[in-house]
N, C-alpha and C positions, 0 to 999 in steps of 0.2 A: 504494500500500500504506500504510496508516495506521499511524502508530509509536505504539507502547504508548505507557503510561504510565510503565512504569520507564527505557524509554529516552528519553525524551522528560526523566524525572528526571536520568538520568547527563548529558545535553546540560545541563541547568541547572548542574548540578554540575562538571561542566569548566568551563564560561564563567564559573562563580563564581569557581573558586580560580583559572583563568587572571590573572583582574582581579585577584584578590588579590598576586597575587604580582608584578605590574607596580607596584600600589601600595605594596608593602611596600620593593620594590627601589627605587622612584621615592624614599622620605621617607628611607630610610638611603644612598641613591647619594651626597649631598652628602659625609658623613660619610667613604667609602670616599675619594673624592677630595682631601678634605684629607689623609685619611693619607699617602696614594700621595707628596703634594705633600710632606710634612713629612720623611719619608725619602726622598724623590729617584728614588721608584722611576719615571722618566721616561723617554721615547726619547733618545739618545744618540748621537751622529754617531759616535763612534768604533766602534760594533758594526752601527749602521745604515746602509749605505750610500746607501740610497734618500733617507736625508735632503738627499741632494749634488742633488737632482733639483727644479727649477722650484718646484713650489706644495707639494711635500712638507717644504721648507726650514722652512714653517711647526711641523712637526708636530716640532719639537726641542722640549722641554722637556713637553711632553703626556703624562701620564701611563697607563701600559701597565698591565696585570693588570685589563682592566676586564672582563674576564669572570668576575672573584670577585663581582660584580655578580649574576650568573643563579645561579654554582655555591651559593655560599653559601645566595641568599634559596631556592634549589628544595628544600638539600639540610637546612635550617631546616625548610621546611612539611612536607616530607616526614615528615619524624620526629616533627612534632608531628598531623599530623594524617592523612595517605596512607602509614602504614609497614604493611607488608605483608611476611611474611617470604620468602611464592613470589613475587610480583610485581615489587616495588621495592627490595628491599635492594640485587641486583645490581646493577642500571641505576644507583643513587645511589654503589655499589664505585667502579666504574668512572670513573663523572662524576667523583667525589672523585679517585681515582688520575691521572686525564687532567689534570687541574688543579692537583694537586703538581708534576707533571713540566712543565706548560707555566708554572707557577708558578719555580720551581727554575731551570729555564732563562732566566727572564729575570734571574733576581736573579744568575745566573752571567756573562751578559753585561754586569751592570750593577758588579757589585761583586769580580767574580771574576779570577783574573789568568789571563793566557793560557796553554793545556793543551797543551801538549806533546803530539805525536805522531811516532812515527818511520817515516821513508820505510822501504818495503821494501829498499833496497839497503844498510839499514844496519842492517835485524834480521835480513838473511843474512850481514851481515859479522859480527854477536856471532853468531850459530849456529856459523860458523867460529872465531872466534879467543877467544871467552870463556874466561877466565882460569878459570873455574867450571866442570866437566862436568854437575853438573846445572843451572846456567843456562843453557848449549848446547840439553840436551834440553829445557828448561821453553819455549825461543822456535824449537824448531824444532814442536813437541806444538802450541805456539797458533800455527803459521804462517796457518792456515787462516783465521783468525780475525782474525791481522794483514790479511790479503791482503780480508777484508772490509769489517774498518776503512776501509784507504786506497782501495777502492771506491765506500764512501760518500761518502767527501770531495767526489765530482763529483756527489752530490745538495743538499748544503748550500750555503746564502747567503755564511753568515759564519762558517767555524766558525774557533774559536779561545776566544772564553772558554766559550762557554755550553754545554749537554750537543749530544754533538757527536751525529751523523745514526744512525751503529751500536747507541749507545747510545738517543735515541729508538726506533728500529726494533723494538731487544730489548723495553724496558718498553710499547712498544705492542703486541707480538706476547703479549705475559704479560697484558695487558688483554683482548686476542681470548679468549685460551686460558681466563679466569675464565669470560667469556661462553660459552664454546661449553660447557665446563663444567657452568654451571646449567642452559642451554637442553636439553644432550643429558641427563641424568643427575638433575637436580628438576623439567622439565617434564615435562608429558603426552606418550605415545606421538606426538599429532599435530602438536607445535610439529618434528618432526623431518622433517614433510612439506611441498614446495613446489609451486605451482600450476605445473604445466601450462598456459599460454593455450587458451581452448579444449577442455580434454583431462583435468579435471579434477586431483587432488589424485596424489603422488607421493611414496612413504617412501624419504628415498635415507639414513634409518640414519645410519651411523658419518659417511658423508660429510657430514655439518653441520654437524662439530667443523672441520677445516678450512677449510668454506665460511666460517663464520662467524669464526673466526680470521682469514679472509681480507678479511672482510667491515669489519672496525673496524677493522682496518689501514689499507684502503684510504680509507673515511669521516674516516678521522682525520688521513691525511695531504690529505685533498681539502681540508678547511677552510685547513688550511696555504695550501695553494698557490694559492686561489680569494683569499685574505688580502691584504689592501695598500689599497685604496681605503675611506672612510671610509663606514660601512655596507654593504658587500659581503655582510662574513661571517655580521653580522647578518642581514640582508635574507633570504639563503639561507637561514640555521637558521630566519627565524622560517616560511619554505613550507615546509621540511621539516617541522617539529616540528607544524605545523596539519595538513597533511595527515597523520604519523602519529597525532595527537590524535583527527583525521576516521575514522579506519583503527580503531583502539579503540574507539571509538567505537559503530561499524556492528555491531564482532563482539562487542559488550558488555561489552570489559573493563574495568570500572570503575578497579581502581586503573592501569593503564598508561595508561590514555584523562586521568586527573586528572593525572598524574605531567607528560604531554608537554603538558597546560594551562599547568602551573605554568610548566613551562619559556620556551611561548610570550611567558608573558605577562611572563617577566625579561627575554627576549629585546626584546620592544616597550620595555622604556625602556632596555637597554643599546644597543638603537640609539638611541635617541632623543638619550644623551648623546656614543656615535661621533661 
C-alpha cells in the first residue's frame, strides 16, 4: 500500500523534532549537571542502600534528577512549537506532575529529615486513651487510612525521608484520574473504544475512567521497579515511546505522533549520559 504524501510528511516531521530534541537536551545536558553537582543533588549511601552492593559502590556521588533532562527539553518544545489544546496539554499535565513528585522525592531523601510514622498498635492506643475526644474520633475516622499507610511500608525500599509509598500511590492515582478525565469527557466518542484481537472495535463507556486510572498507575510504578541498572529505564522508555511514536503515526495523529518524537529523542541522550 503506498503512503500519501501527508503521511509520508508527519514521518518527516516526527524524525525532525525527535533529532531536535536529542540535540537541544545533548548542548544544555552539561549545564543540568553542573547544577545537580553545585547543590549536591547526588546518590547518597545513607537513603540508598544499593550503594552497599559491588560495582554500585561507584554510583555515590553521581548525580540523580536526570530525567529533568527529557521532562524539561519535551515540555520546552512542546509549548513553543507542538501545543495543542485537545492533544498535548494533558500528556505534558501529567509528564510535569510525575516529575514534581519524582523530583520532591529525591530532594526529601536528600535534604529532608526522617518522617515519622506511627505503628498501628499505637494509633489504637490514642483512639483509646487521648486526653482529647475529638482527637479519639479524628484517628479512629482515618483508621482506615492508617491501616493503608502501614501497608505500604512493605512496598517501599527506603522509606523514611522521602515521600513515602501511600502518598506516591494517592498523587499517582490523581495523575490517572486527570487522564481518564480528558480521555472520557474532551475526547471523541471513539478514544472510549478498545480493540478486540480479531473481533474488531468495542465501546466499554464509563469503564475507561478506571481502566485508565488503572493504566498510569501501573506504567508509573513499572518504570520504578524495572529502575537500578544504568540505562535500563532508559533503554525501555526509548521502545516504548518509538513504538507509541510508530502507533500515531499509522493513525495520523500529528500532534501525539511529534509529542512521543520529542520525547524519544531526550530519551536517546538521557541514556546516553546514564
Amino acid at each position: 500500500m503506498p503512503i500519501s504524501s501527508e503521511t509520508l510528511q508527519l514521518l518527516k516531521e516526527a524524525i525532525g523534532f525527535g533529532l531536535l530534541a536529542s540535540v537541544v537536551a545533548f548542548v544544555w545536558s552539561p549545564f543540568l549537571i553542573r547544577l545537580l553537582h553545585k547543590f549536591n543533588i547526588t546518590r547518597r549511601s545513607e537513603y540508598d542502600a544499593t550503594l552497599a552492593m559491588g560495582a554500585r559502590k561507584s554510583k555515590e556521588g553521581v548525580p540523580i534528577m536526570g530525567g529533568l533532562l527529557v521532562v524539561l527539553t519535551v515540555v520546552a518544545l512542546t509549548l513553543i512549537f507542538n501545543w495543542d489544546r485537545r492533544f498535548t496539554w494533558m500528556p505534558i499535565l501529567v509528564m510535569s506532575w510525575s516529575a514534581l513528585l519524582g523530583g520532591f522525592d529525591d530532594l526529601l531523601n536528600i535534604f529532608g529529615n526522617k518522617r515519622r510514622s506511627r505503628k498501628l498498635k499505637q494509633i489504637w492506643r490514642l483512639i483509646l486513651v487521648h486526653k482529647h475526644l475529638h482527637m479519639r474520633v479524628w484517628y479512629l475516622i482515618t483508621l482506615p487510612w492508617s491501616v493503608f499507610k502501614r501497608a505500604s511500608v512493605w512496598l517501599s525500599s527506603h522509606p523514611g525521608r522521602g515521600v513515602h509509598v501511600h502518598e506516591k500511590l494517592l498523587l499517582q492515582f490523581i495523575a490517572g484520574a486527570m487522564t481518564a478525565w480528558w480521555v472520557f469527557f474532551k475526547l471523541a466518542d471513539h478514544w472510549r473504544e478498545v480493540q478486540i484481537p480479531f473481533d474488531g472495535y468495542i465501546n466499554i463507556g464509563f469503564w475507561m475512567i478506571p481502566l485508565i486510572v488503572l493504566f498510569v498507575m501501573l506504567t508509573a510504578n513499572a518504570v520504578n521497579i524495572a529502575d537500578g541498572m544504568d540505562g535500563l529505564a532508559g533503554g525501555a522508555l526509548l521502545v516504548t515511546f518509538s513504538a507509541l511514536t510508530f502507533i500515531a503515526w499509522m493513525q495520523g495523529l500529528q500532534s501525539i505522533a511529534i509529542l512521543n518524537a520529542m520525547t524519544t529523542g531526550g530519551l536517546l541522550t538521557y541514556t546516553y549520559f546514564n
